[in-house]
C-alpha positions in Angstrom: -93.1 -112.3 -57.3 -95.5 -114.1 -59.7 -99.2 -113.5 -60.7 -101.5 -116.2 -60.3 -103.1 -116.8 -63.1 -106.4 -118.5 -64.5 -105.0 -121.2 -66.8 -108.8 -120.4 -68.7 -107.1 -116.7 -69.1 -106.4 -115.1 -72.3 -103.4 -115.7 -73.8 -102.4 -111.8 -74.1 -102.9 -111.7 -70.1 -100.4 -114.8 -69.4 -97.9 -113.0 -71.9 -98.1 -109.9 -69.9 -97.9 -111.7 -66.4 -94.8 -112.9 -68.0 -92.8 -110.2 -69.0 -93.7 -108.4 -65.7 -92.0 -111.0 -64.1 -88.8 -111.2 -66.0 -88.9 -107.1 -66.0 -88.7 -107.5 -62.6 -86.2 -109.9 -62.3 -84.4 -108.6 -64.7 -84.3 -104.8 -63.3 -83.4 -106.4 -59.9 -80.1 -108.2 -61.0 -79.3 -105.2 -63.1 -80.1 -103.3 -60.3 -77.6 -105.0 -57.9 -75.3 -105.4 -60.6 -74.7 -101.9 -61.5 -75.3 -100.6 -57.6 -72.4 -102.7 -56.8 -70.0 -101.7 -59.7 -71.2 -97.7 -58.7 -69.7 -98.4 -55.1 -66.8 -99.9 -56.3 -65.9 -97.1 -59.6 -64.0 -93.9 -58.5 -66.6 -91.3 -57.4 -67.4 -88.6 -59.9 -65.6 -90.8 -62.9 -67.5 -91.7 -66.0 -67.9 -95.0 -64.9 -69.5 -94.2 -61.9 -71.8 -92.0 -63.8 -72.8 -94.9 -66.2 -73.2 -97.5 -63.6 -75.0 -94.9 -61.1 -77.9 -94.1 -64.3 -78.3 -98.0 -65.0 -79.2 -98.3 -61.6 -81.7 -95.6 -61.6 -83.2 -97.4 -64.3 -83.0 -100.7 -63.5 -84.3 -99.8 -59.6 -87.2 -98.4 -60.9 -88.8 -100.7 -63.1 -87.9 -103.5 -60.4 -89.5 -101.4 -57.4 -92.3 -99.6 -59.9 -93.3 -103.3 -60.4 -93.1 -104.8 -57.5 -95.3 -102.4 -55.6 -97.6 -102.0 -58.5 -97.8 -106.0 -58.6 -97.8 -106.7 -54.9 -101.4 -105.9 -53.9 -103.0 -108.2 -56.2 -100.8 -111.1 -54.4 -101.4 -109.8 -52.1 -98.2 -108.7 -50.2 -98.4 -105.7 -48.7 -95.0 -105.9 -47.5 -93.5 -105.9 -51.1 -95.8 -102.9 -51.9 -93.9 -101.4 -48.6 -90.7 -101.8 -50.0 -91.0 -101.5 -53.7 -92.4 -98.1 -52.8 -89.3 -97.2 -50.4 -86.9 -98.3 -53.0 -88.4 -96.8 -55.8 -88.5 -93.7 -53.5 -84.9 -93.9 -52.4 -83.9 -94.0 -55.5 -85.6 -91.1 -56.7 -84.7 -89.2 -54.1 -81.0 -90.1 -54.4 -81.0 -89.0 -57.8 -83.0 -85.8 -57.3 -80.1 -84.6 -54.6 -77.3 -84.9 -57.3 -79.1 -83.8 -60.4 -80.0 -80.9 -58.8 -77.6 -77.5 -58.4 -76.4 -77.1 -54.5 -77.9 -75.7 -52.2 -81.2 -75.4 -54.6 -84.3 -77.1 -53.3 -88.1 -76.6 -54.8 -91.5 -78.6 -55.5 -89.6 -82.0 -56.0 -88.1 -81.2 -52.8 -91.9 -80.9 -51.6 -92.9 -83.6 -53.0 -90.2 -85.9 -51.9 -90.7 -84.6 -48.5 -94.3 -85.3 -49.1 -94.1 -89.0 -49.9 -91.7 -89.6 -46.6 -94.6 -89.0 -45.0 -96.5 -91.4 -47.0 -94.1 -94.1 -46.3 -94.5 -93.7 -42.5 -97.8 -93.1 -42.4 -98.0 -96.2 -44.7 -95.8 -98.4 -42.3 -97.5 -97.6 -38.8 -100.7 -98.9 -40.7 -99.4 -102.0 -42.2 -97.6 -102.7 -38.6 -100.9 -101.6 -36.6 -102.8 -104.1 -38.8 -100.6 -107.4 -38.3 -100.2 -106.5 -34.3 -104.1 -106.2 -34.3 -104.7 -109.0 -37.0 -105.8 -112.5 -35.3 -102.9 -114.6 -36.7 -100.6 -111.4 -35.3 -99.1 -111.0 -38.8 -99.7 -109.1 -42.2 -100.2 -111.7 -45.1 -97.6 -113.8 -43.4 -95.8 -111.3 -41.7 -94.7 -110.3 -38.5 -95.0 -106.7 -37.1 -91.2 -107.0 -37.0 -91.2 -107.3 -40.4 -91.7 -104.2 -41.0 -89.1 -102.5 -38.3 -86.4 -101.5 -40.8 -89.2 -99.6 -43.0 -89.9 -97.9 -39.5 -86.4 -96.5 -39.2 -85.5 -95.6 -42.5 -89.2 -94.0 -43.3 -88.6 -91.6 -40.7 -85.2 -90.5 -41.2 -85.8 -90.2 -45.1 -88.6 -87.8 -44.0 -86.4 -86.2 -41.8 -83.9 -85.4 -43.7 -86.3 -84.3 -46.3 -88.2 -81.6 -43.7 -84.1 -80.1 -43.1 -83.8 -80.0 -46.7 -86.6 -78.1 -47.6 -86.7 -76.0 -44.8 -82.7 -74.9 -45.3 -83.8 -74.3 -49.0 -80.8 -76.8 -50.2 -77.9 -78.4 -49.1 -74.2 -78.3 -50.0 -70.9 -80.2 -49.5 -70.1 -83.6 -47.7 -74.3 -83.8 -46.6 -75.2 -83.5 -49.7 -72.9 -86.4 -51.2 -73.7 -88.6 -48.1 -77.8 -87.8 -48.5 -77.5 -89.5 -52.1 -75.0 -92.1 -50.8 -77.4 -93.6 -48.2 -80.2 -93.8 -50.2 -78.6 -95.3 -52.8 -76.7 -97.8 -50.8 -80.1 -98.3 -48.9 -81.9 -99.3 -52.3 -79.3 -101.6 -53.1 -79.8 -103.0 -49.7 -83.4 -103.7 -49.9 -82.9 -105.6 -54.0 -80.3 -107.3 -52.6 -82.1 -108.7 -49.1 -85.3 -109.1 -51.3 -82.9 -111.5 -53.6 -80.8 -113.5 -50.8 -83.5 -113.6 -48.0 -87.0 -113.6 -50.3 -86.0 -115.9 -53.2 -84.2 -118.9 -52.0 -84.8 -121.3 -54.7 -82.5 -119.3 -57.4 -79.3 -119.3 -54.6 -76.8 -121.6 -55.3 -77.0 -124.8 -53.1 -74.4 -123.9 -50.7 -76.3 -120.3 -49.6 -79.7 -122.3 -49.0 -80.6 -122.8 -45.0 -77.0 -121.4 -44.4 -75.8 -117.9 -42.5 -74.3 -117.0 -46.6 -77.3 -115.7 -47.2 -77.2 -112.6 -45.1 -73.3 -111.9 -46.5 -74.7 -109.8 -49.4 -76.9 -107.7 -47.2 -74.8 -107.2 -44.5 -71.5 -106.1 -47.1 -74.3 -104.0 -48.5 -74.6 -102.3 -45.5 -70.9 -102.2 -44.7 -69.5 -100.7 -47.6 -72.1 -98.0 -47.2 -70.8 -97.1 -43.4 -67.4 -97.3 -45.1 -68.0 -94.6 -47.5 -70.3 -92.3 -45.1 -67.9 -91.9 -43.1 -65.2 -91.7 -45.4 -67.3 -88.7 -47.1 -68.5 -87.0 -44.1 -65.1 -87.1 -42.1 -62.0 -87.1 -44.3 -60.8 -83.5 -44.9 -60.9 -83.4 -48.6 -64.5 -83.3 -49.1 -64.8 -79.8 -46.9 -62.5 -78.2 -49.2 -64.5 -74.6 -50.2 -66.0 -75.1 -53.7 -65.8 -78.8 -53.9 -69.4 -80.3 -54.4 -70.3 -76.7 -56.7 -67.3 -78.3 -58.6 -68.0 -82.1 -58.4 -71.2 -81.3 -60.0 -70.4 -80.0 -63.2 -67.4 -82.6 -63.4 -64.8 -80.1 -63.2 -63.0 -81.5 -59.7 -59.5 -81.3 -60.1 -57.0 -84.5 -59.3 -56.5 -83.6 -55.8 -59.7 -83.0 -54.7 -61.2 -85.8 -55.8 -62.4 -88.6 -53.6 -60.0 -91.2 -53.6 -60.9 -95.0 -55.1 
């Protein structure tokens, strides 16, 4: 991502196409820095906690700028999924910040931008099947086929949420695992598949570059099932517990 600029430009306007640019950077490789050390740190320990909130951070200054920046490049892809991560990200937080089994206007308005997202992705996919070329500034319709999958189930799971007034347990620890994991996934594909001139030699042209994304994706199924299906986490009380960090030894999930 990089504005470009007028070399006739004011100098102020260069120095602020700058630091966008390095914000961005910068909150990406935080980003995936900290979203990997969260997967990694014991869930519910003060590590976790630490790594999680400089991932919130970091997420949304990268995705905040990336779809605010995109337009004007213009790639309307990027604003596509700066807006899902940011999104995601938001979202995740949201369903652990907030008491179980509680939902309310943030809910709504979550729910509400799901909709967005799909609405927004059957138009920028309608436009580059119907565009001349048969792309979208550069790219294919099947570009935007993972935004077309994880739009709708975001929304879906939004619409169950509201309607149920909250969720508890296991669903609600998985709901903010996916996202998360799913943000990471999209800084981390962005990285490896978008930016090919900052990998290493080896990665360039070669099938490394899809390792990152695909272990993204990996460890995620690892730990959605591993919250969904073992035993533990259905224990009465737990995620009321978990939440105000009072989960004793044995009920915690295991490293």
């Amino acid at each position: 991502m990089a504005l470009e600029l007028d070399p006739a430009a004011p100098l102020w306007l260069h120095t602020a196409a700058g630091a966008l640019l390095y914000l961005h950077i910068g909150g990406g490789a935080v980003g995936m820095v900290s979203g990997a050390a969260a997967l990694v740190f014991r869930k519910g320990s003060g590590a976790h906690r630490l790594a999680g909130r400089t991932f919130l951070g970091s997420m949304l200054i990268m995705a905040g700028i990336g779809a605010g920046v995109a337009p004007f490049l213009p790639e309307r892809a990027s604003v596509l999924g700066g807006l899902m991560a940011f999104y995601l990200v938001a979202s995740a937080w949201l369903t652990v910040w907030r008491p179980p089994g509680t939902a309310g206007r943030a809910e709504a308005a979550a729910l509400a931008a799901s909709l967005g997202l799909v609405a927004l992705t059957v138009t920028f996919s309608l436009m580059a099947v119907n565009d001349a070329s048969g792309t979208l500034d550069g790219q294919p319709p099947q570009a935007f086929i993972l935004f077309g999958i994880m739009a709708p189930l975001a929304a879906l799971g939004d619409l169950r949420l509201v309607m149920q007034g909250g969720i508890r347990g296991a669903r609600r620890i998985a709901r903010h695992l996916w996202r998360m994991c799913m943000a990471l996934f999209i800084a981390v594909t962005s990285y490896f598949l978008g930016q090919p001139d900052f990998l290493p030699p080896f990665m360039r042209g070669t099938a490394w570059v899809y390792v990152p994304s695909l272990a993204t994706l990996a460890v995620m199924a690892y730990w959605l099932v591993r919250v969904r299906f073992v035993q533990r986490l259905h224990a009465p009380g737990y995620d009321d517990r978990r939440s105000q960090g009072q989960v004793t030894h044995a009920a915690r999930d295991p490293r």
